[in-house]
C-alpha positions in Angstrom: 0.7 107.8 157.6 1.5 106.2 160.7 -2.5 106.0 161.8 -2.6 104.2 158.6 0.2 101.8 159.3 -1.7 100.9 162.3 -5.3 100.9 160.9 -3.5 98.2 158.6 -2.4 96.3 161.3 -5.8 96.2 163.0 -7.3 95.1 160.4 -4.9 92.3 159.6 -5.0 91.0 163.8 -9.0 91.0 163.3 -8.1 88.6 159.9 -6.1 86.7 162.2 -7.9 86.4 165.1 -11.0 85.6 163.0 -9.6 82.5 161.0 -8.3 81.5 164.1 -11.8 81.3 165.8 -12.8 79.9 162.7 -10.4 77.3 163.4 -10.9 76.5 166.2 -15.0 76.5 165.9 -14.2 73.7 162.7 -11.8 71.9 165.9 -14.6 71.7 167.8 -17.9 70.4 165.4 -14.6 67.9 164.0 -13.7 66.9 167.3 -17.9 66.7 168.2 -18.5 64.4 165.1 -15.7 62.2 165.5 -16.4 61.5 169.6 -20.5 61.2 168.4 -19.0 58.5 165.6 -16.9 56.4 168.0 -20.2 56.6 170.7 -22.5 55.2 167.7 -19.4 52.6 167.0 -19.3 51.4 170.4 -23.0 51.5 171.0 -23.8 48.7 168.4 -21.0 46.4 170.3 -22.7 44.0 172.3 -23.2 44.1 176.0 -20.5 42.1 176.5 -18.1 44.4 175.3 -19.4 47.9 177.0 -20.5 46.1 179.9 -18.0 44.3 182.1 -19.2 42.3 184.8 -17.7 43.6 188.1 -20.1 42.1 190.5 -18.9 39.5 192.7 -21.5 36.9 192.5 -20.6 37.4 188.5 -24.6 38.4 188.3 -24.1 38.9 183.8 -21.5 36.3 183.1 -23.2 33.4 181.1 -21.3 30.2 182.1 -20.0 27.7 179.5 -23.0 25.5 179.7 -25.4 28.3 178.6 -23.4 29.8 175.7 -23.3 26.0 174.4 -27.4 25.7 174.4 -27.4 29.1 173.2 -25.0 28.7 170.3 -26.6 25.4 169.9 -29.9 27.3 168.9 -30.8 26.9 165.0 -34.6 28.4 165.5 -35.7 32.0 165.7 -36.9 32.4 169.6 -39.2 36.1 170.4 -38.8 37.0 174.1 -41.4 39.0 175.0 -40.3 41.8 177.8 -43.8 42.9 179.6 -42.8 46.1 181.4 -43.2 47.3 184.4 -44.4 50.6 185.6 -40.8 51.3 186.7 -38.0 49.2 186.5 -36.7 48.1 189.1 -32.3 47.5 189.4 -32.9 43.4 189.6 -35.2 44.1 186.2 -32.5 46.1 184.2 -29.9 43.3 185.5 -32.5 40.9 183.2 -32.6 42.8 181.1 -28.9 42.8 180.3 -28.6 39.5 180.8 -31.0 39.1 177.9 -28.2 40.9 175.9 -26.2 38.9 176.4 -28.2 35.9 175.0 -28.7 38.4 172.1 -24.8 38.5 171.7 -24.5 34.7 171.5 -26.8 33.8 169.2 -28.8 36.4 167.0 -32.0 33.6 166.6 -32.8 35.3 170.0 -34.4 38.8 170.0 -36.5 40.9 172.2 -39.5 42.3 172.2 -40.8 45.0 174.7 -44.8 45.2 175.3 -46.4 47.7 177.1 -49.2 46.1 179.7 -51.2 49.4 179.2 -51.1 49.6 176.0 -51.6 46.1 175.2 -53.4 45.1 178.3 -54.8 41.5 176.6 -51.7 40.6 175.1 -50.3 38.0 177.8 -53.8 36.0 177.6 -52.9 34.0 174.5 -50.1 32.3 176.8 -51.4 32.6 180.2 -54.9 32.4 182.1 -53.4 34.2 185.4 -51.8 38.3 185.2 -48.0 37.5 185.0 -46.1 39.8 187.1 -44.9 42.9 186.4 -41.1 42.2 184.3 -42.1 38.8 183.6 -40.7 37.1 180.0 -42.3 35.4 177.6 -40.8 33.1 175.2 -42.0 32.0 171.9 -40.8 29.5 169.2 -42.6 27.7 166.3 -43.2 25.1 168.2 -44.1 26.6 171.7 -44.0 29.0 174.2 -43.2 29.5 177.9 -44.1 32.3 180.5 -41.3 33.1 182.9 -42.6 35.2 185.7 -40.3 37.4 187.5 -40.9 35.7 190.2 -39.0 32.5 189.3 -36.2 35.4 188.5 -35.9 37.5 191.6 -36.4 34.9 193.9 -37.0 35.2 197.4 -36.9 32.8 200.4 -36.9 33.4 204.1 -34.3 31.9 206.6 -34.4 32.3 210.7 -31.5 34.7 212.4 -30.6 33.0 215.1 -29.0 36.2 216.5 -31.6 38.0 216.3 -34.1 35.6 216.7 -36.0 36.9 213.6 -36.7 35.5 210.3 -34.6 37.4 207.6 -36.2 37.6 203.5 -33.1 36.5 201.4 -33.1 37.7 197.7 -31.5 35.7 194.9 -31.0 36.4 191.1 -32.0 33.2 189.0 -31.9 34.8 185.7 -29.4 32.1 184.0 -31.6 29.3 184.9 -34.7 31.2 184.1 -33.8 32.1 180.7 -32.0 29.4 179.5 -34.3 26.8 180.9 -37.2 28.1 179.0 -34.7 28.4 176.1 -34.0 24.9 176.1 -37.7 24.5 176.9 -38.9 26.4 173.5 -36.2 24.3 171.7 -37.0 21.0 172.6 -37.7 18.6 170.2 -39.3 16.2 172.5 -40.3 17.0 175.8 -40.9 14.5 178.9 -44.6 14.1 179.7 -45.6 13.0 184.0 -48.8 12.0 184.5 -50.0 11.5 188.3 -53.4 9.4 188.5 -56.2 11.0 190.3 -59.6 9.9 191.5 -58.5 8.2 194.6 -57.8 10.6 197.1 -54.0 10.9 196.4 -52.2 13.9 197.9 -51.3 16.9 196.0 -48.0 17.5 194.6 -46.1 20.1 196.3 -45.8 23.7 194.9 -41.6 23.2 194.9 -42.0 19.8 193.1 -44.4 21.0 190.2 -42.4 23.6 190.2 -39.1 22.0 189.8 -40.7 20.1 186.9 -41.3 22.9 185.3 -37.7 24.4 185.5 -36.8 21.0 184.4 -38.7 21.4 181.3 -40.8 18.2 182.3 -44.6 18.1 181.4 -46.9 17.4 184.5 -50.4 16.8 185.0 -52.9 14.6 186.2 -55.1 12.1 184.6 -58.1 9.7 186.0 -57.8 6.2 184.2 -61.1 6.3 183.9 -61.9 9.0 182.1 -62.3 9.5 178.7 -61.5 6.0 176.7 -59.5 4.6 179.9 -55.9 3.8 180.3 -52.7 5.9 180.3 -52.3 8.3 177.5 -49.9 7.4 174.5 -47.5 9.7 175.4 -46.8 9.0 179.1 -43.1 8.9 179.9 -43.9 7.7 183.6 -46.5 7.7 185.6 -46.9 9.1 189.2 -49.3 7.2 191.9 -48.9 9.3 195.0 -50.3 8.2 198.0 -53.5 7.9 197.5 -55.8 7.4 200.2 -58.5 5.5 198.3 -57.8 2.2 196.9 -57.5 1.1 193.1 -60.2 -0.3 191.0 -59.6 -3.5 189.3 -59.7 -1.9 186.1 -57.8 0.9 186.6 -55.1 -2.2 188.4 -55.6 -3.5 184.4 -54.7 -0.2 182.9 -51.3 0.0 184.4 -50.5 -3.8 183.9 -51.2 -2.9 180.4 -49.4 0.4 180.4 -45.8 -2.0 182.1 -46.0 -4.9 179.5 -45.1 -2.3 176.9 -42.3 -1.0 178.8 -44.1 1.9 181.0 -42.4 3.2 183.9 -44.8 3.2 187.1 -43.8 5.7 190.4 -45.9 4.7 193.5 -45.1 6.9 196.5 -47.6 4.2 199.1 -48.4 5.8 203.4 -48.1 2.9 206.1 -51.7 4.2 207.3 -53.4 3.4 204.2 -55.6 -0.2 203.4 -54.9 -0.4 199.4 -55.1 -4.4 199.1 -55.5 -4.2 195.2 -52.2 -2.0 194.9 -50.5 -4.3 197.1 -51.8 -7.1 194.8 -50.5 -5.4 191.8 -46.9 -4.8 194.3 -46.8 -8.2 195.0 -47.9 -9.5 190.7 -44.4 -7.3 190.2 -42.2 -9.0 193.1 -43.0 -6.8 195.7 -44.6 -6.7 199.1 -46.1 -4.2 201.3 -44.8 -5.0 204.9 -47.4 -3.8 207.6 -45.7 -1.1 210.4 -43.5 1.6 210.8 -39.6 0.8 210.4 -37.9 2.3 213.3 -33.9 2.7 214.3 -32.0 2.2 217.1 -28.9 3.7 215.7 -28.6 7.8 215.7 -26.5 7.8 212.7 -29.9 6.7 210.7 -32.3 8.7 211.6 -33.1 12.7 212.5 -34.8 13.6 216.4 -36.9 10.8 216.2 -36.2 6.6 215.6 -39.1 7.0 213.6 -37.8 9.7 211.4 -35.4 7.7 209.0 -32.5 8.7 207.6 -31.9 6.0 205.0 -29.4 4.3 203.2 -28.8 5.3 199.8 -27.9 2.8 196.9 -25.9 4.4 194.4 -27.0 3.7 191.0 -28.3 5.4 187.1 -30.4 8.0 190.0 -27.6 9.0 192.0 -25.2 9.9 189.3 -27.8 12.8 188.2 -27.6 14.6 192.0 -25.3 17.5 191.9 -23.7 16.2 195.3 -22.9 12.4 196.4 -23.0 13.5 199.9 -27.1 14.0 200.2 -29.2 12.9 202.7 -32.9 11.6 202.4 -35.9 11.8 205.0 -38.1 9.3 205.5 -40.4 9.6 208.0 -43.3 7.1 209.3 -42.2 4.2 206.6 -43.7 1.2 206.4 -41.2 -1.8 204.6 -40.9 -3.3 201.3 -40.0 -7.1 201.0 -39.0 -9.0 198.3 -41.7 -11.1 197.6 -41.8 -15.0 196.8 -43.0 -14.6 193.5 -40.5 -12.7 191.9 -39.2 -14.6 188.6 -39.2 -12.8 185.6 -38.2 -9.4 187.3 -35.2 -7.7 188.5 -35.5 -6.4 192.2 -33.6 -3.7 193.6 -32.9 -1.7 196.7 -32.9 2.1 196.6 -33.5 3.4 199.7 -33.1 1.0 202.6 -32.5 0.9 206.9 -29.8 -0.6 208.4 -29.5 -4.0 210.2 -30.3 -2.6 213.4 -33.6 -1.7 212.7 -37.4 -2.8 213.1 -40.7 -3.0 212.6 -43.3 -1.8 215.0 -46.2 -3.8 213.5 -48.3 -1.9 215.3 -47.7 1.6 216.0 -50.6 2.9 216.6 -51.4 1.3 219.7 -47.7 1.4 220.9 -46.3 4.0 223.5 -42.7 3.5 223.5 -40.2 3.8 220.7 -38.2 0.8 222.0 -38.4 -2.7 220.4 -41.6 -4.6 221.7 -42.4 -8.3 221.4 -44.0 -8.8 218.0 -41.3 -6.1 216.3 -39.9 -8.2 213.7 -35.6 -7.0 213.4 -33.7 -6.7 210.0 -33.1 -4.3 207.3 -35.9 -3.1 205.1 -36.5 -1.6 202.1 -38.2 1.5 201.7 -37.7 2.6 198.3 -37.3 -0.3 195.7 -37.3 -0.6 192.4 -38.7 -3.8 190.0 -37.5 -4.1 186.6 -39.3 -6.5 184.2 -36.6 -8.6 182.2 -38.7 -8.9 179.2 -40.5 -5.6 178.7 -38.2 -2.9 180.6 -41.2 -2.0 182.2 -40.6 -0.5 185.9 -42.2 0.2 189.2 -40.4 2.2 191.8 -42.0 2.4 195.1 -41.1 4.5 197.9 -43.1 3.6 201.6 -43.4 7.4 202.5 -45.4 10.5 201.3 -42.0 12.5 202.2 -40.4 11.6 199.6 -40.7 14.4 197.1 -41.2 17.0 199.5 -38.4 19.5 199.4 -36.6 18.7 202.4 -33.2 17.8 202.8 -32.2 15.9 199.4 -35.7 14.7 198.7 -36.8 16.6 196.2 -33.5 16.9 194.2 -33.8 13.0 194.4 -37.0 12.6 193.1 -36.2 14.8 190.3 -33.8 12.9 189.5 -35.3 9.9 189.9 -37.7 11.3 187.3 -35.2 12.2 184.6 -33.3 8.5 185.2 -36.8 6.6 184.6 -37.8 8.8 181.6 -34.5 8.4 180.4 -34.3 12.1 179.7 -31.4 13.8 179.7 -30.0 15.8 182.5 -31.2 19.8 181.8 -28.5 22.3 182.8 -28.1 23.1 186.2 -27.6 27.0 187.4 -27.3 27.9 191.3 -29.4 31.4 191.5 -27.1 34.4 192.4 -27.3 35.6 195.9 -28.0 39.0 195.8 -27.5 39.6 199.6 -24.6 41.4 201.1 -22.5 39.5 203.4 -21.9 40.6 207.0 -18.6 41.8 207.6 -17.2 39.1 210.8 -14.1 41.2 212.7 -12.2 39.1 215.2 -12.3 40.7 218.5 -9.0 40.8 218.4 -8.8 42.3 215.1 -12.0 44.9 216.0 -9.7 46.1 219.3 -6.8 46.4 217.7 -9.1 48.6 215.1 -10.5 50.4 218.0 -7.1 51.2 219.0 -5.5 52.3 215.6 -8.5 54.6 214.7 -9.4 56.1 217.9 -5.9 56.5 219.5 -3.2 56.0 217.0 -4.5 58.0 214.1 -5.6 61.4 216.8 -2.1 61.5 218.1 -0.3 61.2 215.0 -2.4 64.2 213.5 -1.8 66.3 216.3 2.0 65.2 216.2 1.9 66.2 212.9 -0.2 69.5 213.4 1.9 70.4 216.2 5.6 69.8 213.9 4.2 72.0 211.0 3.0 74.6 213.5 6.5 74.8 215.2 8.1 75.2 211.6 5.7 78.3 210.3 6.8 79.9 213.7 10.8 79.7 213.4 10.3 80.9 209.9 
């Protein structure tokens, strides 16, 4: 009876024990589901709600500029991703910048193409092998490659304390993408044209490049090609430097090309004999003034008299430069004058010496950079601009090749300069993200007091310590 008694309560402990497992297994695949349901939840939030943006350069936040293109956007926009082999930490910070974009505006989606497996796909858009993470972007009405490059930037800068030159890394993804965004977008894009055929120097790499990032269209034409003239849809034309005088006709294209309001840039080298361009200078109330301009005061020019630091006229250019505070090299300048015959057109200075300069008329045979007899005294004018009062037409002449180099503030000058002629409005400006750690700088002070703390301090206080607990254990 009693074996029975506790057969029965065996039997009802294994009941027990096995609902309770049963339980507890149900617990679990509940517990599993619900914690797989609230992964899949927060997995279709956006990026910028999983992802917070702890970095310090803020290398995934979208400033307020961006998310109003972005939100602006009414068009369906494809980016195309073309992967990499691997991809690399700057490539996947891209890449979640992109979902960002995503987040803001769902007209923007990505696509990611395999190279390998689509190894032709990038020539429809590009002639040259983009790098490896580069972006294309595609609209209905156009596309633009963004190589990763122009996205991972890198520059070089010396080390003066270790007398070495030192690769710097920045992350120009916001500027990238939203450029080309803005570029895609556009409903009318500003068209450069810079004449060729006469020897003119070629554009720097950082200037066609900054056009591009500017969403500006650049190329060059010969007038006298084709049926002659400047195309139909020039916004402003570039003549720079050229080493080769004008013809006549070509003179007759751009005549033409200002009485119906076009905008002429002529970037002119004192070295060079052009007497048809200063003709067409002087038909427009301007005159080429033979010599280098040369200071006498420090405070206007950089190493050399020669090497001009001029004075800037603040005007429809300089409110487009990020900073008022700019400075502008002009080296080897030769003057611009006001000429006699200036009715009918609106003169003005942009770029000018100061009163205590000159100019050497002739530099070439001169051996000192003091004032010699024949140096005529005076301000001059090395960057003017004449206005036409009927047409609106303009030219805007600057008397040194150094102008749009990217030096100093030249280059974010003549961009600008660009955008104010063309009457284009100003594209967003985004500083690139330094991806670089900064050096910690200690005081000596600081670092010996430090020194002290850590390597005296710290040791005695633990062996204080040790030696307080040890005499306690031994009294117990």
């Amino acid at each position: 009876m009693e074996d029975n008694n506790i057969s029965k309560k065996n039997k009802a402990g294994k009941r027990k024990r096995t609902r309770l497992g049963g339980y507890s297994f149900l617990v679990c695949i509940i517990a599993a589901a619900i914690v797989i349901i609230i992964n899949m939840i927060v997995g279709s939030f956006p990026s910028t709600v999983t992802k917070l943006d702890i970095s310090d350069e803020g290398l995934y936040t979208i400033s307020e500029e961006t998310e109003k293109i972005v939100s602006a956007v009414n068009e369906d926009i494809t980016v195309y991703y073309l992967k990499g082999a691997s991809i690399s930490e700057e490539a996947q910070m891209m890449l979640d910048l992109l979902d960002r974009y995503k987040a803001i505006n769902s007209h923007i989606s990505v696509q990611t193409v395999d190279p390998v497996l689509k190894p032709t796909f990038y020539t429809k858009y590009t002639d040259t092998t983009p790098s490896e993470n580069s972006l294309i972007f595609e609209s209905a009405k156009r596309y633009k490659l963004v190589d990763f490059s122009n996205i991972l930037v890198t520059s070089q800068s010396f080390d003066y304390s270790t007398y070495s030159y030192v690769t710097n890394y920045s992350f120009a993804g916001e500027s990238a993408i939203t450029s080309a965004i803005e570029y895609v977008t556009s409903n009318d894009l500003t068209t450069v044209y810079a004449v060729s055929g006469n020897g003119e120097a070629n554009m720097s790499e950082a200037l066609t490049s900054a056009l591009s990032t500017d969403n500006i269209n650049y190329s060059t034409v010969s007038l006298m090609n084709g049926e002659g003239g400047v195309p139909d849809d020039a916004d402003c034309v570039i003549i720079y430097s050229p080493s080769y005088d004008l013809t006549e006709e070509e003179i007759e294209y751009l005549n033409s090309y200002m009485e119906n309001g076009g905008k002429i840039i002529l970037v002119t080298s004192y070295s060079a004999s052009l007497p048809n361009i200063e003709a067409f200078t002087e038909s427009h109330g301007l005159t080429w003034a033979d010599g280098v301009v040369f200071e006498t005061s420090q405070s206007y020019f950089y190493q050399y008299p020669y090497y001009l630091l001029p004075q800037i006229t603040k005007n429809d250019i300089t409110s487009l430069l990020t900073s008022a505070n700019i400075n502008i090299l002009m080296p080897a300048s030769h003057g611009i004058l006001k000429s006699e015959n200036s009715d009918g057109v609106t003169i003005e200075s942009l770029l000018s010496s100061s009163e205590s300069s000159f100019l050497k008329n002739d530099p070439e045979n001169s051996s000192t950079f003091e004032k010699e007899d024949g140096d005529t005294e005076g301000s001059f004018m090395i960057g003017a601009r004449s206005t036409d009062s009927e047409t609106g037409g303009q030219l805007i002449w600057f008397s040194s090749p150094y102008i749009a180099q990217n030096s100093a503030g030249n280059l974010e000058y003549f961009i600008a300069l660009i955008n104010s002629v063309c009457e284009k409005e100003a594209s967003v400006t985004i500083a690139a993200k330094t991806l670089m750690s900064e050096a910690l700088v200690v005081p000596e002070a600081s670092a010996n007091l430090l020194m002290i703390v850590m390597c005296v301090v710290i040791p005695i206080a633990i062996m204080v310590l040790g030696l307080l607990i040890w005499n306690y254990r031994r009294k117990r």
